[in-house]
DRENPA-3360 file (N, C-alpha, C; in nm, 2 decimals, always signed):
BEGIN
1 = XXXXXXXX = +0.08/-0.12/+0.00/+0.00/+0.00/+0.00/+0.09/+0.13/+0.00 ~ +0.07/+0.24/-0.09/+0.10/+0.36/-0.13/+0.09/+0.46/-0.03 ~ +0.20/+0.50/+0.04/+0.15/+0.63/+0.12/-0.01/+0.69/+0.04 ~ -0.03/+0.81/+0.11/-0.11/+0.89/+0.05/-0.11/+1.02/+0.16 ~ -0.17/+1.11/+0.08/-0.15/+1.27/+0.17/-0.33/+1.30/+0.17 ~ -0.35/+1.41/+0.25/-0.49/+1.45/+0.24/-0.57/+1.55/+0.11 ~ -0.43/+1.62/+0.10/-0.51/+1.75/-0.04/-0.38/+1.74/-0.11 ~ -0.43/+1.73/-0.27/-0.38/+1.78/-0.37/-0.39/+1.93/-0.43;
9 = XXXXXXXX = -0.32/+2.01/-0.45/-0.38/+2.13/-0.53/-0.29/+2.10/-0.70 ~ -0.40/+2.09/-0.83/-0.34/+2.10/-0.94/-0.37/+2.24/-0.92 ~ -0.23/+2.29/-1.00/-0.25/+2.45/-1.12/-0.23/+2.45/-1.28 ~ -0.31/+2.45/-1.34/-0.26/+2.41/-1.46/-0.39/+2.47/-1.51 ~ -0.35/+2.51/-1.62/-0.49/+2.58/-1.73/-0.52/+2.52/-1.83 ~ -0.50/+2.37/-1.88/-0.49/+2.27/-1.99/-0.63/+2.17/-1.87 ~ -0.69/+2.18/-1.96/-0.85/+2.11/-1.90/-0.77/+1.94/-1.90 ~ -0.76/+1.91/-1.98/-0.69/+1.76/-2.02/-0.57/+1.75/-1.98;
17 = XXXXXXXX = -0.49/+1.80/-1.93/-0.43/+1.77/-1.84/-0.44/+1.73/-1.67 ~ -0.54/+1.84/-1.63/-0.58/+1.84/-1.52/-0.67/+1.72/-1.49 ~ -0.77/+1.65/-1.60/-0.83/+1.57/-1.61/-0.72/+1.45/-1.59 ~ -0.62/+1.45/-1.72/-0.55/+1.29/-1.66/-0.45/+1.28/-1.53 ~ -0.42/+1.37/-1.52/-0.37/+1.42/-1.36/-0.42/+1.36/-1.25 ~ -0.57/+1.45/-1.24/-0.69/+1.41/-1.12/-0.71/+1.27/-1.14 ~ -0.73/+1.20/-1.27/-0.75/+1.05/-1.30/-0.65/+0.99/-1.21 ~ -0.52/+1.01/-1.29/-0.45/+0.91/-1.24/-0.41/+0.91/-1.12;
25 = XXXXXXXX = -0.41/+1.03/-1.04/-0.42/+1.03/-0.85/-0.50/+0.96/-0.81 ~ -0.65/+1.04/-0.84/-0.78/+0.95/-0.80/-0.78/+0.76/-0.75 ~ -0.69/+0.73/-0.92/-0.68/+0.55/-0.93/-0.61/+0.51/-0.88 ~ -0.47/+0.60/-0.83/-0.38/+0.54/-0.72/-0.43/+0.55/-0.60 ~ -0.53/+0.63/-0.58/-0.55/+0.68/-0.41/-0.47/+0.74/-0.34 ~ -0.40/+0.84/-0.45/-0.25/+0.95/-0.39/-0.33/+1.05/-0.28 ~ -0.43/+1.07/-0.26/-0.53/+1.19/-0.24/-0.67/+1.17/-0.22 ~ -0.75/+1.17/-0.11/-0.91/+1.21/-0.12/-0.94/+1.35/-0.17;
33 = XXXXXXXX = -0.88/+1.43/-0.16/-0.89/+1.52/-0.15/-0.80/+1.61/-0.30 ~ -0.84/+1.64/-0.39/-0.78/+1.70/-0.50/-0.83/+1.84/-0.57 ~ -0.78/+1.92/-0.51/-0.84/+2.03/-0.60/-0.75/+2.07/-0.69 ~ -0.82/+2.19/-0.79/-0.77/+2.21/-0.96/-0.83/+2.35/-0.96 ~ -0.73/+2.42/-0.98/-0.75/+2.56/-1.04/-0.66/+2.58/-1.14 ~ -0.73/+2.70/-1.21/-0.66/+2.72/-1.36/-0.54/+2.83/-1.42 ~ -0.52/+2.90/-1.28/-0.41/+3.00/-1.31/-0.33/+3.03/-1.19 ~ -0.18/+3.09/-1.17/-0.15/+3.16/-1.02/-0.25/+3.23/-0.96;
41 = XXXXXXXX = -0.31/+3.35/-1.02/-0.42/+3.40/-0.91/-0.54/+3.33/-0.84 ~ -0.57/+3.22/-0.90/-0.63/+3.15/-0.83/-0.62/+3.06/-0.75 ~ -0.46/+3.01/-0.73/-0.45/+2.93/-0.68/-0.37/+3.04/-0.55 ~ -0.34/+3.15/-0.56/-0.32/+3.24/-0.46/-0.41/+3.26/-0.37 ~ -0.53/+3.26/-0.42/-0.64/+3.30/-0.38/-0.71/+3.20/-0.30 ~ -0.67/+3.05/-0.34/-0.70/+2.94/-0.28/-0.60/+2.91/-0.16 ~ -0.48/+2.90/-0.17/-0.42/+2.90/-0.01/-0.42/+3.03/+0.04 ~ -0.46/+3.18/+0.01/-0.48/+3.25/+0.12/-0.61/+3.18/+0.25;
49 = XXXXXXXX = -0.67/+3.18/+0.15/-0.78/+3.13/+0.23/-0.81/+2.98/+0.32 ~ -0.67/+2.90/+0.26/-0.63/+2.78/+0.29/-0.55/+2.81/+0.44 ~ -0.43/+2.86/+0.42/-0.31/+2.95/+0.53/-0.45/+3.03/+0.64 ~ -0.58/+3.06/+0.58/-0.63/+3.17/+0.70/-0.73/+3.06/+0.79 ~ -0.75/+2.95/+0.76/-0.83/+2.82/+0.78/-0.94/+2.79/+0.74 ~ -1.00/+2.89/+0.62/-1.12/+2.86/+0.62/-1.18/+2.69/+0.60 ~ -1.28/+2.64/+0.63/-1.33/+2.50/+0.66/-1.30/+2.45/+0.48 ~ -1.42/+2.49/+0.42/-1.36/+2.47/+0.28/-1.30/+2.48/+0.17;
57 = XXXXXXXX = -1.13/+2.53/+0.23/-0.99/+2.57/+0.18/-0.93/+2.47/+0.26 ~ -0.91/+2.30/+0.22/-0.76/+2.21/+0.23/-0.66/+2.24/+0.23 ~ -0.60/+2.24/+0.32/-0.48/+2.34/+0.34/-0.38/+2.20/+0.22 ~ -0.32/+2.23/+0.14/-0.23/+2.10/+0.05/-0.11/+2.06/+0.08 ~ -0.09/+1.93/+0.07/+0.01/+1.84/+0.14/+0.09/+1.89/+0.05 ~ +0.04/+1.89/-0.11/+0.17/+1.87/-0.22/+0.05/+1.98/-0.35 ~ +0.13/+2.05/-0.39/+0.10/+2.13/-0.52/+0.21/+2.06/-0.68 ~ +0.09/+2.09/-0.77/+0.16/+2.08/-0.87/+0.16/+2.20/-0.98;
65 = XXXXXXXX = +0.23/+2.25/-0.99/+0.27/+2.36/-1.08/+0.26/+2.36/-1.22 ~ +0.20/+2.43/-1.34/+0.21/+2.40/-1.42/+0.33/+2.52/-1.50 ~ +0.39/+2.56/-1.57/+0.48/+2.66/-1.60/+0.46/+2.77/-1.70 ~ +0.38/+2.69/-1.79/+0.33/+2.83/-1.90/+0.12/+2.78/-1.87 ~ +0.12/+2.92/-1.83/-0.02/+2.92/-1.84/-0.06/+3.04/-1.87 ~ -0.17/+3.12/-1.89/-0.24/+3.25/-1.94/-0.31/+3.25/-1.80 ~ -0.25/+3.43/-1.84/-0.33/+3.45/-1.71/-0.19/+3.47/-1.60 ~ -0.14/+3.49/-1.48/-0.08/+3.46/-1.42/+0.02/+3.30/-1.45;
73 = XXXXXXXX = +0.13/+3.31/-1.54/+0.19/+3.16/-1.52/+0.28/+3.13/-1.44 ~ +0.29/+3.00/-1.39/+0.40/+2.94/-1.30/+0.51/+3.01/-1.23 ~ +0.57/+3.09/-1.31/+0.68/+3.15/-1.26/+0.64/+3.30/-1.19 ~ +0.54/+3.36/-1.22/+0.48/+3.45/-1.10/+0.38/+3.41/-1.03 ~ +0.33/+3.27/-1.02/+0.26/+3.22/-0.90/+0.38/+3.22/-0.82 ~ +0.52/+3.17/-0.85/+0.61/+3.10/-0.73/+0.69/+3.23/-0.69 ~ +0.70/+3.36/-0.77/+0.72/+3.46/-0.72/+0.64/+3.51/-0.60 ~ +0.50/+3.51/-0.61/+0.41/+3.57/-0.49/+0.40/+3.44/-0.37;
81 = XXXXXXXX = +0.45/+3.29/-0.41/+0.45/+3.20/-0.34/+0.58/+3.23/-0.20 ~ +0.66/+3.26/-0.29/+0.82/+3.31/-0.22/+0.76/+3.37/-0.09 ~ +0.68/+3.51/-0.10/+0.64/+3.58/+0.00/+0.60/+3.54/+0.13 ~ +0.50/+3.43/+0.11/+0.43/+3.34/+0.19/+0.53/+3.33/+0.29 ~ +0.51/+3.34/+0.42/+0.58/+3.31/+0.54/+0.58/+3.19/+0.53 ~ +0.73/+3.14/+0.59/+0.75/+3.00/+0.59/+0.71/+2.90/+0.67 ~ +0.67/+2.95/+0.79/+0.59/+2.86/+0.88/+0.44/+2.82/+0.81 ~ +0.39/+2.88/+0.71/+0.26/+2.89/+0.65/+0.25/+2.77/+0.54;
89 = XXXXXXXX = +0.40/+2.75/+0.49/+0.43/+2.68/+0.39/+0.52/+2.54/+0.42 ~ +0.54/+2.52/+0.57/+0.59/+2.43/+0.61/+0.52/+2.30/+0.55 ~ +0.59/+2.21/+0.52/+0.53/+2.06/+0.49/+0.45/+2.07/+0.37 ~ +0.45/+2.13/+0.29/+0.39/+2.17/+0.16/+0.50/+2.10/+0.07 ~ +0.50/+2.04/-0.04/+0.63/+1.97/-0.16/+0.53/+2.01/-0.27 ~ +0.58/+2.17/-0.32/+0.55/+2.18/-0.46/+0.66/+2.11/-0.59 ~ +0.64/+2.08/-0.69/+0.63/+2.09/-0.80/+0.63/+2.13/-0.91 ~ +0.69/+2.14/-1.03/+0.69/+2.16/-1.12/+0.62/+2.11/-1.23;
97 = XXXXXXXX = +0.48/+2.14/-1.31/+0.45/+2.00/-1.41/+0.56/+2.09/-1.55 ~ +0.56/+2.04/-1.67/+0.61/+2.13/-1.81/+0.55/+2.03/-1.92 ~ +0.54/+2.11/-2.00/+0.55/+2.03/-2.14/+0.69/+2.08/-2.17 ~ +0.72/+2.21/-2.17/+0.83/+2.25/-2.23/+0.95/+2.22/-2.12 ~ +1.04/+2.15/-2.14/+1.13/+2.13/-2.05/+1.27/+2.23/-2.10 ~ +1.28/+2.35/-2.12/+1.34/+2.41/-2.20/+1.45/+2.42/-2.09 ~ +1.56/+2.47/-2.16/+1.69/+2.49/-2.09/+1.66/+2.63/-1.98 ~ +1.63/+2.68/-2.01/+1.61/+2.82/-1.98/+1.49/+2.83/-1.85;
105 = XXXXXXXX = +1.38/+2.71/-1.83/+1.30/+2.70/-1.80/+1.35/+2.67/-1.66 ~ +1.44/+2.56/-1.67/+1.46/+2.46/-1.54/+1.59/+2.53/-1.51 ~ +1.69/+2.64/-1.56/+1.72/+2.71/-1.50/+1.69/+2.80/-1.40 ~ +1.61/+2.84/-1.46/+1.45/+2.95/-1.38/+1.44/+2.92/-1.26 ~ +1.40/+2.76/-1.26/+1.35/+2.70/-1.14/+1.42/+2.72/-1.03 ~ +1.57/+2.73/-1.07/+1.66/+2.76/-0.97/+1.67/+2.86/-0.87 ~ +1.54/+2.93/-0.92/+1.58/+3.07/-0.84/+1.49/+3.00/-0.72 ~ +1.40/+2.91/-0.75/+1.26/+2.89/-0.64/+1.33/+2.79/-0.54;
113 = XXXXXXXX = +1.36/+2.80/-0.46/+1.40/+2.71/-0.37/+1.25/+2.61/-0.30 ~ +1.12/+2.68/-0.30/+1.05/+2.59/-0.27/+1.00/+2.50/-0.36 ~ +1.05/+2.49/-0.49/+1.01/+2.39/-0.58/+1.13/+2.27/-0.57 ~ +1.10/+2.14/-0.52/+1.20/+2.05/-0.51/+1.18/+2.01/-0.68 ~ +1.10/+1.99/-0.77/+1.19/+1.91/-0.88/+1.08/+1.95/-0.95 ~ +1.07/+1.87/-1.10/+0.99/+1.94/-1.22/+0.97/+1.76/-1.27 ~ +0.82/+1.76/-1.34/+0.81/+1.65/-1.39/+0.75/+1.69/-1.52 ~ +0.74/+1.58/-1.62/+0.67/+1.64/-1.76/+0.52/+1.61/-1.77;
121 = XXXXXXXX = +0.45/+1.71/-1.81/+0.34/+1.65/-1.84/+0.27/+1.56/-1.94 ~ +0.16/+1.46/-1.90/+0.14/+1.46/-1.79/+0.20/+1.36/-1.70 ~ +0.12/+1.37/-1.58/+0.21/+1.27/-1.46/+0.21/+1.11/-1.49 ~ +0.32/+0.99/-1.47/+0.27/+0.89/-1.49/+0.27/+0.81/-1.39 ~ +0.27/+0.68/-1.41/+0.26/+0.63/-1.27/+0.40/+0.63/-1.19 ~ +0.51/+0.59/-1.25/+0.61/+0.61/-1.18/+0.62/+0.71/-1.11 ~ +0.64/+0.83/-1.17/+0.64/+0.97/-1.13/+0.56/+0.97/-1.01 ~ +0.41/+0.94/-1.01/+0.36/+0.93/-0.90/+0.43/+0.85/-0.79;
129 = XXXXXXXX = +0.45/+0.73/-0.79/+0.53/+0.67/-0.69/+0.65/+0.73/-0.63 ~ +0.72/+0.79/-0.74/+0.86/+0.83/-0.71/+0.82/+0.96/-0.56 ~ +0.72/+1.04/-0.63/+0.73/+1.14/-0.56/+0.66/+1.14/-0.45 ~ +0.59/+1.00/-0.40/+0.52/+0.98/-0.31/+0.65/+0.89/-0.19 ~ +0.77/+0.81/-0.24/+0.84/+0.75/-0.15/+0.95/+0.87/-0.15 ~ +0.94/+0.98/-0.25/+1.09/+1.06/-0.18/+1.04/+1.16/-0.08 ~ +0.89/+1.23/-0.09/+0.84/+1.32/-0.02/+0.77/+1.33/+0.11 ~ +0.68/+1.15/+0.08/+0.60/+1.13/+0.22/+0.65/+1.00/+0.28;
% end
């Protein structure tokens, strides 16, 4: 039997991605608990309210990031993420998702210290395992 955590948060603006994503968690049993929003601001907007306790804001074990999205993308969600007090963000293991694995990209990432690693979209099963025995 597979660890598992309580909340997922997807960010990603690709409906079909998010869809085989949520799928493939759902069928491992990574998560009861999976939410999905479709930009940085919204997912800002979701752990404010997560970090203030509201009942129906999951506070998330593990986020997954997506990197180019419309709208606020990846790399200014993890800019306004940085801010977040660290006690707030304790025990959280975000993520990277990409299609584009560009040089320049996973450079980038370097600046974010709270992103431990980047996987390609979408997730598969390995990946799932992997990042369920290195993180939980």
């Amino acid at each position: 039997m597979m660890k598992s955590v309580n909340t997922i948060l997807l960010i990603d603006d690709d409906e079909t991605t998010n869809y085989l994503n949520h799928r493939l968690l759902s069928r491992m049993e990574v998560a009861p608990d999976i939410r999905v929003v479709t930009d940085g601001d919204e997912a800002l907007n979701y752990l404010k309210k997560a970090f203030a306790g509201e009942a129906e804001y999951a506070r998330p074990d593990l986020i997954f990031v997506d990197i180019k999205m419309s709208g606020m993308d990846g790399f200014e969600f993890l800019e306004e993420y940085q801010k977040i007090p660290a006690e707030q963000k304790e025990n959280i293991v975000m993520l990277m998702l990409t299609s584009s694995a560009s040089f320049y990209d996973l450079e980038k990432l370097k600046q974010f210290p709270d992103v431990r690693k980047h996987y390609s979209k979408p997730l598969a099963e390995a990946d799932v395992r992997e990042i369920m025995v290195t993180y939980f």
